[in-house]
ZATOR-894632 format. One record per residue: x, y, z of N, C-alpha, C, O, CB in turn; residue number from 1; residue in one letter. Coordinates in Angstrom, 3 decimals, decimal comma. Glycine has a CB too. Layout:
! ZATOR-894632
       n.px       n.py       n.pz      ca.px      ca.py      ca.pz       c.px       c.py       c.pz       o.px       o.py       o.pz      cb.px      cb.py      cb.pz     k   r
          X          Y          Z          X          Y          Z          X          Y          Z          X          Y          Z          X          Y          Z   NUM   a
...
***
This chain:
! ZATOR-894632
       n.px       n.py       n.pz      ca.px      ca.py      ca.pz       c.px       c.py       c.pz       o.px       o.py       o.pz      cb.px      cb.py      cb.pz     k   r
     89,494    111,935     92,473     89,347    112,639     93,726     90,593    112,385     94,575     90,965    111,213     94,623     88,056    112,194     94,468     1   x
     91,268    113,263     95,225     92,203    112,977     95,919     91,975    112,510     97,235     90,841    112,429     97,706     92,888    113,877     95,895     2   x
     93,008    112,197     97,852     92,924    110,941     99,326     92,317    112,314    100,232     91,384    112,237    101,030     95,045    109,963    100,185     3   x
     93,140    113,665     99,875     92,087    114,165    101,554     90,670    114,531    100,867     89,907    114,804    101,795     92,813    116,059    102,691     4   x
     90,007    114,649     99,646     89,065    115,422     99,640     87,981    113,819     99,480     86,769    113,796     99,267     89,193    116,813     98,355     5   x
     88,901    112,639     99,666     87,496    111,899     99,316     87,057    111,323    101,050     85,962    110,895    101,412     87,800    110,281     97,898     6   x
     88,293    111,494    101,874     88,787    111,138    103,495     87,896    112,266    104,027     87,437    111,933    105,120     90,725    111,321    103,987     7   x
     87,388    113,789    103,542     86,246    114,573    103,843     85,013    114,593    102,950     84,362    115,635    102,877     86,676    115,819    103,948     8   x
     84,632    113,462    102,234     83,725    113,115    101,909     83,056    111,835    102,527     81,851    111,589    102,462     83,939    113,155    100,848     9   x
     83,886    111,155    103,058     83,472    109,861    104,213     83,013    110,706    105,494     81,986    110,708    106,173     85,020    108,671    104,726    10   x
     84,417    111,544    105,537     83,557    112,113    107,328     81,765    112,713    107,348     80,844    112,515    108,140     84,657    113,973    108,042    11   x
     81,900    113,683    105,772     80,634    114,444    105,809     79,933    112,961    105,345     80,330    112,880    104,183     80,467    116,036    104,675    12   x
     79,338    112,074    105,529     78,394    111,088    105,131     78,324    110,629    106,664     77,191    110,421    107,098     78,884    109,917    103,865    13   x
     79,485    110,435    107,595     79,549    109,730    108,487     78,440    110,949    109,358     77,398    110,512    109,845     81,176    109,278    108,934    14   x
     78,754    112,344    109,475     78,172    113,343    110,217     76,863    113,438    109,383     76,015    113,967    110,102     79,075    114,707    110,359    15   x
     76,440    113,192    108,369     75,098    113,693    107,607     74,037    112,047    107,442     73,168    111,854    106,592     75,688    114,525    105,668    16   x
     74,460    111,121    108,487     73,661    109,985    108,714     73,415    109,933    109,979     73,996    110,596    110,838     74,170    108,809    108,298    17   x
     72,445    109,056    110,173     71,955    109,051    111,877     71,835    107,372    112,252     71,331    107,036    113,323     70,075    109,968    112,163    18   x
     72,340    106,360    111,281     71,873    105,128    111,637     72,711    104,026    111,393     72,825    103,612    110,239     70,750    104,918    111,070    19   x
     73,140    103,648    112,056     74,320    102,290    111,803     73,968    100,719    111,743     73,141    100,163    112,466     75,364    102,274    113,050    20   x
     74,818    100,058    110,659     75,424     98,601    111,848     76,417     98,242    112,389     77,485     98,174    111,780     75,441     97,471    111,513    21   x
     76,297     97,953    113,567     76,980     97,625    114,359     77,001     95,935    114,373     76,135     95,097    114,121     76,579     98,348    115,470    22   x
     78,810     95,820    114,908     79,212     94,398    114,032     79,780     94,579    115,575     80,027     95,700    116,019     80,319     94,143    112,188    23   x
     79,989     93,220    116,449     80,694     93,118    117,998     81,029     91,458    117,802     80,706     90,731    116,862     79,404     93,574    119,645    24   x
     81,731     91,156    118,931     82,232     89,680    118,760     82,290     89,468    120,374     82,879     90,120    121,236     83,895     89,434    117,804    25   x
     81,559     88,454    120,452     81,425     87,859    122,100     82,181     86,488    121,923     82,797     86,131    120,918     79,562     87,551    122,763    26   x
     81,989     85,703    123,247     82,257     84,662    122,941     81,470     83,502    122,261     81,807     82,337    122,049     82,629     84,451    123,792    27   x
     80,343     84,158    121,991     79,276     83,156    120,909     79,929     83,310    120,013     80,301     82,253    119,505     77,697     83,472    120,492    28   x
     80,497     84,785    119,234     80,911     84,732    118,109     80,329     86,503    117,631     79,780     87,313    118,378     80,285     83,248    117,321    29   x
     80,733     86,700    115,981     80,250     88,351    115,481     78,358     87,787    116,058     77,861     86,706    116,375     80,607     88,879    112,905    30   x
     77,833     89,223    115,938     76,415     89,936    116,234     76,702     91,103    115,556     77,816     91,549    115,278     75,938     90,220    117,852    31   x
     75,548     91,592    115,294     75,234     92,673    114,328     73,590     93,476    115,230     72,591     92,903    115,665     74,925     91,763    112,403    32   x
     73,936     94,879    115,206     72,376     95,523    115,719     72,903     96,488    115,052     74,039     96,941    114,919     71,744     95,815    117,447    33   x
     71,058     96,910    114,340     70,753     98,304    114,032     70,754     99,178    114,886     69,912     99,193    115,784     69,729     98,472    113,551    34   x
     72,137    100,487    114,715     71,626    101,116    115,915     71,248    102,610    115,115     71,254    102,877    113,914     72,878    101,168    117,336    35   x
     70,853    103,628    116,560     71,247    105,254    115,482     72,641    105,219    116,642     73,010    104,325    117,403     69,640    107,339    115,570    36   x
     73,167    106,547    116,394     74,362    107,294    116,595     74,146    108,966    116,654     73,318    109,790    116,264     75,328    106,880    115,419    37   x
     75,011    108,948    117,154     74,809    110,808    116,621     76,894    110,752    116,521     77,683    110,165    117,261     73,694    112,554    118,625    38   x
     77,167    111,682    115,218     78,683    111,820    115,388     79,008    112,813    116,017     78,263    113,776    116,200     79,417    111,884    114,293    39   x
     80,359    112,695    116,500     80,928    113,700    117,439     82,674    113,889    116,768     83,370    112,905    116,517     80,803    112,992    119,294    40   x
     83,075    115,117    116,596     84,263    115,202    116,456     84,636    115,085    114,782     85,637    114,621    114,236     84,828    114,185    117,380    41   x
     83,722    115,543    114,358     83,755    115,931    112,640     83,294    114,439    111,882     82,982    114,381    110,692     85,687    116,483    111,999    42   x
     83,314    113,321    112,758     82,786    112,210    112,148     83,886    110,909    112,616     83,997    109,739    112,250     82,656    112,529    110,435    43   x
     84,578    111,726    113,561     85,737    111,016    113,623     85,571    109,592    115,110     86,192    108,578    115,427     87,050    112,393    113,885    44   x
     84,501    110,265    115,559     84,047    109,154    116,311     81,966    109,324    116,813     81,138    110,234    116,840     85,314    109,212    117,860    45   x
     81,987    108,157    117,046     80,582    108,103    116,638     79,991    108,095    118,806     80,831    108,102    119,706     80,174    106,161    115,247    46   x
     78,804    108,085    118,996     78,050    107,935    120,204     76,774    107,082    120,082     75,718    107,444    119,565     77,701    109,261    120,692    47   x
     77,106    105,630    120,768     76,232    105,162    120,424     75,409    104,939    121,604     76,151    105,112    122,570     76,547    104,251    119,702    48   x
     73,981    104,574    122,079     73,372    104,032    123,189     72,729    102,768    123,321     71,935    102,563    122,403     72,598    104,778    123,503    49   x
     72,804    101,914    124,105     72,326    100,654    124,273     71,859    100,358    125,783     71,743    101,233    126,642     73,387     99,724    123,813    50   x
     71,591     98,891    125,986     70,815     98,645    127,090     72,358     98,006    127,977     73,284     97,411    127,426     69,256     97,456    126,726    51   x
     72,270     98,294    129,218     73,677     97,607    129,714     73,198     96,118    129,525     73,931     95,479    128,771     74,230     98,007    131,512    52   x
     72,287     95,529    129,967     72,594     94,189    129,902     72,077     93,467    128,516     71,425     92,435    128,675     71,993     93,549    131,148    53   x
     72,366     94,028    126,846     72,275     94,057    126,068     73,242     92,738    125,687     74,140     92,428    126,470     72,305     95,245    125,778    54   x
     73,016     91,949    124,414     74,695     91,291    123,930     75,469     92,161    123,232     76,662     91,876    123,128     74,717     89,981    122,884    55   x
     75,180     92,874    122,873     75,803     94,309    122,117     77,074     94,737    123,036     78,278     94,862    122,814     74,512     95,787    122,099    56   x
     76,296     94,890    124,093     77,116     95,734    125,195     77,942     94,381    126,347     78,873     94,545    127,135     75,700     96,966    126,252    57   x
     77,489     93,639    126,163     78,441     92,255    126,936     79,780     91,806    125,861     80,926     91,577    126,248     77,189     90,513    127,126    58   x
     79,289     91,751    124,407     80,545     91,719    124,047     81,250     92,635    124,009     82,440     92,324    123,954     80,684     91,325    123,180    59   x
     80,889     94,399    124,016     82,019     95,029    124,118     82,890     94,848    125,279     84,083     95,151    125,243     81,753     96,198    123,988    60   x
     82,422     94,452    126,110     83,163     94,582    127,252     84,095     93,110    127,055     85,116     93,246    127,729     82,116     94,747    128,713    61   x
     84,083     92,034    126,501     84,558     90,869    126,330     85,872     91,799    125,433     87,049     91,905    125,777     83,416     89,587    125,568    62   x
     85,354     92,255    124,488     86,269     92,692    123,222     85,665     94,240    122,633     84,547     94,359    122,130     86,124     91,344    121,843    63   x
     86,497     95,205    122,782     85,901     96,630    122,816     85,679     96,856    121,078     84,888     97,643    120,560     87,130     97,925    123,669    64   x
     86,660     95,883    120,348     86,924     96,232    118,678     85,089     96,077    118,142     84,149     95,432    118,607     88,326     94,645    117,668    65   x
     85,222     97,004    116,986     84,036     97,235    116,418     84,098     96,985    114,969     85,171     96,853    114,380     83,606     98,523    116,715    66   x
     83,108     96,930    114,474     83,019     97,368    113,039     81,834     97,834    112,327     80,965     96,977    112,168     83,401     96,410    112,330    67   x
     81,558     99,228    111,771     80,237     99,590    111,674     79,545    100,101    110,423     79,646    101,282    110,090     80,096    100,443    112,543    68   x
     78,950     99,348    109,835     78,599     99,869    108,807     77,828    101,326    108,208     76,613    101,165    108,096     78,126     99,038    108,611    69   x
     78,203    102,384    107,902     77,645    103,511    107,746     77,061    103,340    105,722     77,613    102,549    104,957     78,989    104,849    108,313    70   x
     76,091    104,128    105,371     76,021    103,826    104,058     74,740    105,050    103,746     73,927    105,483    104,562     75,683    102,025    103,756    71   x
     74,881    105,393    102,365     73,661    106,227    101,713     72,495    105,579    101,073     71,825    106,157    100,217     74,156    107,064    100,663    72   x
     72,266    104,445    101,463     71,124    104,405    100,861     69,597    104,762    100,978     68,715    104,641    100,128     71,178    103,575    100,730    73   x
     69,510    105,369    102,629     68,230    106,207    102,753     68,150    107,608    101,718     67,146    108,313    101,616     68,154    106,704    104,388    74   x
     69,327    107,807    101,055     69,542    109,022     99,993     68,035    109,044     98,487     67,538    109,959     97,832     71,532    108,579     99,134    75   x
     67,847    107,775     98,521     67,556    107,248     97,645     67,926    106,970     96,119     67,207    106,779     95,138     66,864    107,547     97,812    76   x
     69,593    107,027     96,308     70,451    107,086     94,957     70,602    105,637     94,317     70,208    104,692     95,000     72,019    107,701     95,267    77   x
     71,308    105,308     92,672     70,404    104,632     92,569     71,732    103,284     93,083     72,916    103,497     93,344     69,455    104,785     90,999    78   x
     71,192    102,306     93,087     72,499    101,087     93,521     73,928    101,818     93,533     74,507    102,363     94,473     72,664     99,648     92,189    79   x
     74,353    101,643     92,058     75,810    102,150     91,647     76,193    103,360     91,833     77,261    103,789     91,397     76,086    102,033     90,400    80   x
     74,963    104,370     92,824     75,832    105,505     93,492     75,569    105,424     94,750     75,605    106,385     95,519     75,605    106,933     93,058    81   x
     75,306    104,363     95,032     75,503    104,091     97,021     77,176    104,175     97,095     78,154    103,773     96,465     74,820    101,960     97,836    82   x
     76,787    105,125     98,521     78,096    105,239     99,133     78,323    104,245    100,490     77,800    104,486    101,578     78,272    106,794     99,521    83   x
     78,977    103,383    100,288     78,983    102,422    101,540     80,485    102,489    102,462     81,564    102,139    101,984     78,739    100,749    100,911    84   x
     80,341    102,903    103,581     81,574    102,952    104,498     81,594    102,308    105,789     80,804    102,592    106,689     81,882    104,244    104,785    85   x
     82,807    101,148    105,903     83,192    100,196    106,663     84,286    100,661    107,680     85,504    100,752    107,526     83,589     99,148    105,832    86   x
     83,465    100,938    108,807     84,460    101,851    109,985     84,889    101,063    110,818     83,942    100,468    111,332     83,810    102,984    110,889    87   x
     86,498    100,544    111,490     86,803    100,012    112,453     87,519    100,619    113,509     88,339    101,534    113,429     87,258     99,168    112,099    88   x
     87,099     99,979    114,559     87,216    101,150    116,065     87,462    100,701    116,807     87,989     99,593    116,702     86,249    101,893    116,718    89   x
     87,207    101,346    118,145     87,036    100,811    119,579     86,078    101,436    120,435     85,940    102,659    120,426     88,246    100,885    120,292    90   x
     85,114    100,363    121,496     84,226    100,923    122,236     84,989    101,764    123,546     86,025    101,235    123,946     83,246     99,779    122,631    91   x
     84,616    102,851    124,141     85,100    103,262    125,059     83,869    102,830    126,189     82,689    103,141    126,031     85,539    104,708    124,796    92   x
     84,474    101,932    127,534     82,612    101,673    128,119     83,138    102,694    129,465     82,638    102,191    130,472     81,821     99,333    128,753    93   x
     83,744    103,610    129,751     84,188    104,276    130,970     83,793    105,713    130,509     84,508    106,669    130,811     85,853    104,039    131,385    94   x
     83,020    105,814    130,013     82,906    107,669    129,302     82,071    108,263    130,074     81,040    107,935    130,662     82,213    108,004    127,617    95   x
     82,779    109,330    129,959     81,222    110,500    130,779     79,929    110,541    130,160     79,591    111,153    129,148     81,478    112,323    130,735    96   x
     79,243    109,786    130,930     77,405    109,978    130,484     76,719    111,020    130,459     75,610    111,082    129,928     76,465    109,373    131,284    97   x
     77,327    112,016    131,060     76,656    113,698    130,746     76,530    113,495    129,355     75,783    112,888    128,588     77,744    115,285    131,118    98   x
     77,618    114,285    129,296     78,544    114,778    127,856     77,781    114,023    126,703     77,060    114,637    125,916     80,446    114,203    127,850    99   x
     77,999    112,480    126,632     77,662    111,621    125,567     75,711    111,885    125,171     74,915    112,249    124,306     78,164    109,858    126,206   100   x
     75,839    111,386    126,520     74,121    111,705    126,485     73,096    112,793    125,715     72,119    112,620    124,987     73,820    112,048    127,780   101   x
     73,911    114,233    126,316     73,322    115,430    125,525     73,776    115,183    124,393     72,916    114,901    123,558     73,646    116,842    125,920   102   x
     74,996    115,184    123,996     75,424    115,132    122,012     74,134    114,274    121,710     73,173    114,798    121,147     77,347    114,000    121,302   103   x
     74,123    112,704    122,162     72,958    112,034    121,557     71,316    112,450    121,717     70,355    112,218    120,984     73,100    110,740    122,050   104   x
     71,399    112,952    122,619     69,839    113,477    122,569     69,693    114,724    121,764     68,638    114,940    121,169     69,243    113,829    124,066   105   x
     70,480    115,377    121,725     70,255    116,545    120,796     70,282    116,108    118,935     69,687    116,800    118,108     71,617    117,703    121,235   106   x
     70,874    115,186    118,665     70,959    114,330    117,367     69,328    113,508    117,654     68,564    113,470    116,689     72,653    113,069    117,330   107   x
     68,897    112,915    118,920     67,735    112,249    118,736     66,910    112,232    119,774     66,794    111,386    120,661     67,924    111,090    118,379   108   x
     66,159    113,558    119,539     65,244    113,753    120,896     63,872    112,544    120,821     63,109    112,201    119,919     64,519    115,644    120,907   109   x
     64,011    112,217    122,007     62,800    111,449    122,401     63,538    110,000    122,351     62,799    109,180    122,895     61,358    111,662    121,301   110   x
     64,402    109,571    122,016     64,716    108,100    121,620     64,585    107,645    122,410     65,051    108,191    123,410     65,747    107,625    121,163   111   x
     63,848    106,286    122,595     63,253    105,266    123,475     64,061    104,688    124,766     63,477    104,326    125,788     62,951    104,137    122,595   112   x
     65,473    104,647    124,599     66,444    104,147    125,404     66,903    106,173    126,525     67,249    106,303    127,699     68,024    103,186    123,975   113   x
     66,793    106,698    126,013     66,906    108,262    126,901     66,677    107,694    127,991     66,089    106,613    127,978     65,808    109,648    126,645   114   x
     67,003    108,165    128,955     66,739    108,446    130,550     66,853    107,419    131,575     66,905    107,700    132,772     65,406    108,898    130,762   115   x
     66,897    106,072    131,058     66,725    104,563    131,600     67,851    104,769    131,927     68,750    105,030    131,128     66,371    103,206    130,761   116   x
     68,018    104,664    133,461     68,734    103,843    134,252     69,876    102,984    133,354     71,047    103,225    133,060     67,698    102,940    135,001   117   x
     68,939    101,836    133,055     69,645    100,591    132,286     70,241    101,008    131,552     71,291    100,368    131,493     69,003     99,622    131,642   118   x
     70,203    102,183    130,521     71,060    102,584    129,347     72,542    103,050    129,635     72,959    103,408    130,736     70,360    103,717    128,637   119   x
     73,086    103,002    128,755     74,666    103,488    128,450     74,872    103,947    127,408     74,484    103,377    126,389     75,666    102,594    128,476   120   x
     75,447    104,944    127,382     76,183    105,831    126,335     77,486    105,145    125,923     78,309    104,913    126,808     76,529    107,325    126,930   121   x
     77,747    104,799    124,651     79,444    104,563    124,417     80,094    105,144    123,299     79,506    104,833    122,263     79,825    103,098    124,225   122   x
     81,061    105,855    123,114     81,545    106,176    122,092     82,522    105,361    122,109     83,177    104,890    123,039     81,774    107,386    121,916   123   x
     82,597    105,149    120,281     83,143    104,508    119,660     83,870    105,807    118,673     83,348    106,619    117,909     82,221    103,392    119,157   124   x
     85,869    105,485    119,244     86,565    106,095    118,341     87,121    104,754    116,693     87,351    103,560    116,502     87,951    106,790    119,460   125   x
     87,072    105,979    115,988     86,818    105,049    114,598     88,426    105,497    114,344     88,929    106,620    114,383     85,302    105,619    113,141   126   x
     88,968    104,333    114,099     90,579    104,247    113,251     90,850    104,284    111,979     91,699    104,956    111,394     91,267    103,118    113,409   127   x
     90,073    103,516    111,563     89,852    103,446    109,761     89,065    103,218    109,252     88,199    102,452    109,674     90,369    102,769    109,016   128   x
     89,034    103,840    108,028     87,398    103,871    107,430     88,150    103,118    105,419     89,099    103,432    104,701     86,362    106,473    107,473   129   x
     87,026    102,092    105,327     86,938    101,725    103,736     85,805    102,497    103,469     84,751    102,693    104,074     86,728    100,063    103,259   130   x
     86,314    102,915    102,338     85,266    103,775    101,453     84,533    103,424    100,162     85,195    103,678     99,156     85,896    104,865    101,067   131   x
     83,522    102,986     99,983     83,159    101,977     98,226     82,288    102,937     97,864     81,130    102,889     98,278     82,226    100,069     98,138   132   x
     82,715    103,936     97,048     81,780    104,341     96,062     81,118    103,701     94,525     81,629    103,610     93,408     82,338    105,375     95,829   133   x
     79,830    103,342     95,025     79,536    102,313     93,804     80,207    100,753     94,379     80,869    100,546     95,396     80,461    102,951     92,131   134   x
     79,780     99,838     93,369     80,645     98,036     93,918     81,942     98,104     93,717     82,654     97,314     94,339     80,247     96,460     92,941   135   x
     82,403     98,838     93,018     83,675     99,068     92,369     84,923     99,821     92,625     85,985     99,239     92,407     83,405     99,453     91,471   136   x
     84,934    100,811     92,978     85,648    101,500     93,596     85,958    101,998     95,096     85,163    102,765     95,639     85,465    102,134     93,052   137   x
     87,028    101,594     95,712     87,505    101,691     97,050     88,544    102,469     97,686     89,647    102,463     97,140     87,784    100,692     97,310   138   x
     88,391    103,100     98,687     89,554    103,928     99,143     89,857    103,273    100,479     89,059    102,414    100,856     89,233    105,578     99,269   139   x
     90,632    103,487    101,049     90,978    103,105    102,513     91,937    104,261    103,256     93,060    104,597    102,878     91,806    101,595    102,497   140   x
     91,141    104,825    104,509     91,957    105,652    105,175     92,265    105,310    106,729     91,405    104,921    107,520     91,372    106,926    105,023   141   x
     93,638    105,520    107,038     93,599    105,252    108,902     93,277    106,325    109,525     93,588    107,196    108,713     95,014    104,855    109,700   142   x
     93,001    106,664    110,121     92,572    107,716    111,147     94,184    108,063    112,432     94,575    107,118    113,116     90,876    106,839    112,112   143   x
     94,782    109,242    112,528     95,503    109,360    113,142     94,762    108,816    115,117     93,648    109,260    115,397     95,983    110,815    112,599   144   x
     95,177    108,317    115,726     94,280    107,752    117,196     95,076    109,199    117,997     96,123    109,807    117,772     94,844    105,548    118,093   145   x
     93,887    109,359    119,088     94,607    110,318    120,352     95,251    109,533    121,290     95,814    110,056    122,252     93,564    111,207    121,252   146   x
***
Protein backbone atom coordinates (compact mmCIF):
# COMPACT_ATOMS: atom_id res chain seq x y z
CA UNK A 1 0.00 0.00 0.00
CA UNK A 2 1.47 3.24 -0.64
CA UNK A 3 2.26 6.14 2.05
CA UNK A 4 -0.79 8.37 0.71
CA UNK A 5 -3.36 5.61 0.26
CA UNK A 6 -2.53 3.94 3.65
CA UNK A 7 -2.21 8.02 5.37
CA UNK A 8 -6.22 7.89 3.86
CA UNK A 9 -6.86 4.80 5.36
CA UNK A 10 -5.85 6.06 9.01
CA UNK A 11 -7.88 9.27 8.41
CA UNK A 12 -11.07 7.12 7.21
CA UNK A 13 -10.77 4.88 10.62
CA UNK A 14 -10.00 8.06 12.55
CA UNK A 15 -13.56 9.68 10.94
CA UNK A 16 -15.47 6.11 10.96
CA UNK A 17 -14.82 5.72 15.01
CA UNK A 18 -16.48 7.56 17.78
CA UNK A 19 -14.29 6.53 20.87
CA UNK A 20 -10.82 7.19 22.16
CA UNK A 21 -7.91 6.98 24.66
CA UNK A 22 -6.81 9.68 25.77
CA UNK A 23 -3.16 9.73 27.26
CA UNK A 24 -2.34 13.60 29.23
CA UNK A 25 0.58 14.27 31.63
CA UNK A 26 0.08 16.48 34.79
CA UNK A 27 2.30 16.95 37.34
CA UNK A 28 1.34 13.56 39.04
CA UNK A 29 2.49 12.14 35.93
CA UNK A 30 0.65 10.26 32.25
CA UNK A 31 -3.45 9.55 32.96
CA UNK A 32 -5.40 7.90 30.51
CA UNK A 33 -9.61 8.43 30.02
CA UNK A 34 -11.99 6.79 27.82
CA UNK A 35 -13.38 9.38 25.93
CA UNK A 36 -15.88 9.65 22.59
CA UNK A 37 -14.87 12.40 20.03
CA UNK A 38 -16.49 13.31 17.02
CA UNK A 39 -13.69 14.14 14.01
CA UNK A 40 -13.53 17.29 12.34
CA UNK A 41 -11.49 18.19 9.28
CA UNK A 42 -11.28 14.77 7.38
CA UNK A 43 -9.82 13.18 10.61
CA UNK A 44 -7.23 15.53 10.87
CA UNK A 45 -8.24 16.77 14.18
CA UNK A 46 -10.45 15.33 16.68
CA UNK A 47 -13.30 17.31 19.35
CA UNK A 48 -13.23 16.15 22.47
CA UNK A 49 -15.58 17.10 25.73
CA UNK A 50 -14.80 16.92 29.35
CA UNK A 51 -15.61 18.32 32.75
CA UNK A 52 -13.49 21.68 33.39
CA UNK A 53 -12.47 20.69 36.69
CA UNK A 54 -11.63 17.16 35.40
CA UNK A 55 -7.61 15.80 35.71
CA UNK A 56 -7.95 15.30 32.07
CA UNK A 57 -8.54 18.86 31.58
CA UNK A 58 -6.01 20.27 34.50
CA UNK A 59 -3.29 18.56 32.85
CA UNK A 60 -4.01 19.93 29.57
CA UNK A 61 -3.69 23.09 30.69
CA UNK A 62 -0.28 22.16 32.69
CA UNK A 63 0.87 20.55 29.23
CA UNK A 64 -1.51 20.81 26.06
CA UNK A 65 0.62 17.55 24.27
CA UNK A 66 -1.60 14.50 23.82
CA UNK A 67 -1.57 11.12 22.81
CA UNK A 68 -4.64 9.14 21.69
CA UNK A 69 -5.31 5.97 21.03
CA UNK A 70 -7.82 5.34 18.09
CA UNK A 71 -8.28 1.46 17.07
CA UNK A 72 -10.85 -1.16 15.23
CA UNK A 73 -11.59 -3.38 17.46
CA UNK A 74 -15.38 -2.64 18.04
CA UNK A 75 -15.19 -3.92 14.09
CA UNK A 76 -15.13 -7.20 15.44
CA UNK A 77 -12.05 -8.32 13.23
CA UNK A 78 -10.07 -10.92 14.27
CA UNK A 79 -6.70 -9.87 16.59
CA UNK A 80 -4.20 -9.84 13.53
CA UNK A 81 -6.55 -7.55 11.56
CA UNK A 82 -6.96 -4.89 14.26
CA UNK A 83 -6.13 -1.67 13.05
CA UNK A 84 -4.50 0.27 15.89
CA UNK A 85 -3.55 4.11 15.52
CA UNK A 86 -1.32 6.17 17.90
CA UNK A 87 -2.14 9.97 17.34
CA UNK A 88 0.07 12.79 18.79
CA UNK A 89 -1.20 16.36 19.14
CA UNK A 90 -2.09 19.30 20.90
CA UNK A 91 -5.07 20.41 23.11
CA UNK A 92 -6.45 23.73 21.97
CA UNK A 93 -8.33 25.01 25.57
CA UNK A 94 -9.31 28.71 23.93
CA UNK A 95 -11.77 27.36 21.09
CA UNK A 96 -15.07 28.48 20.14
CA UNK A 97 -17.69 26.44 22.11
CA UNK A 98 -20.43 27.08 19.55
CA UNK A 99 -18.78 25.59 16.70
CA UNK A 100 -17.10 22.57 18.70
CA UNK A 101 -20.17 21.83 20.55
CA UNK A 102 -22.62 21.38 17.52
CA UNK A 103 -19.87 19.16 15.43
CA UNK A 104 -19.95 17.07 18.82
CA UNK A 105 -23.47 16.87 19.43
CA UNK A 106 -24.39 16.11 16.07
CA UNK A 107 -21.68 12.97 16.17
CA UNK A 108 -23.41 12.35 19.80
CA UNK A 109 -26.79 13.44 20.55
CA UNK A 110 -27.82 13.23 24.08
CA UNK A 111 -24.23 12.72 25.62
CA UNK A 112 -24.29 13.15 29.28
CA UNK A 113 -21.67 16.02 29.56
CA UNK A 114 -24.01 18.35 26.65
CA UNK A 115 -25.22 21.51 28.04
CA UNK A 116 -23.34 21.65 31.59
CA UNK A 117 -22.07 24.72 32.35
CA UNK A 118 -19.01 22.75 33.78
CA UNK A 119 -18.23 21.19 30.38
CA UNK A 120 -15.67 22.17 27.72
CA UNK A 121 -15.22 21.44 24.32
CA UNK A 122 -11.44 20.95 23.14
CA UNK A 123 -10.08 20.15 19.99
CA UNK A 124 -7.24 18.39 19.66
CA UNK A 125 -5.09 19.05 16.36
CA UNK A 126 -3.31 15.68 15.59
CA UNK A 127 0.45 15.99 14.05
CA UNK A 128 1.26 12.45 13.61
CA UNK A 129 -0.28 9.42 13.41
CA UNK A 130 1.55 5.55 13.85
CA UNK A 131 -0.30 3.22 12.02
CA UNK A 132 -0.09 -0.89 13.09
CA UNK A 133 -1.92 -2.92 10.93
CA UNK A 134 -1.94 -6.29 12.63
CA UNK A 135 1.29 -6.55 15.64
CA UNK A 136 3.51 -6.37 12.86
CA UNK A 137 3.37 -3.94 10.53
CA UNK A 138 3.79 -0.06 10.95
CA UNK A 139 3.59 3.11 9.09
CA UNK A 140 4.27 6.53 10.48
CA UNK A 141 2.90 9.80 9.07
CA UNK A 142 3.42 13.70 10.17
CA UNK A 143 0.64 15.71 9.54
CA UNK A 144 1.48 19.07 7.73
CA UNK A 145 0.34 21.77 11.19
CA UNK A 146 -1.68 25.18 10.25
Amino acid sequence: MSADAALEKALAIIASQNSCVLATTGLEGPYTSLMAYAPIDGGRRLVLVMEKGSKKYRNLKHDSRVSILVDTRASGAEREKIVALTLAGRAVLDADQTTLGQIFEKNHPGFPLLGRPSSVFVPITISSILMLNGPEKAQFFSLPQP
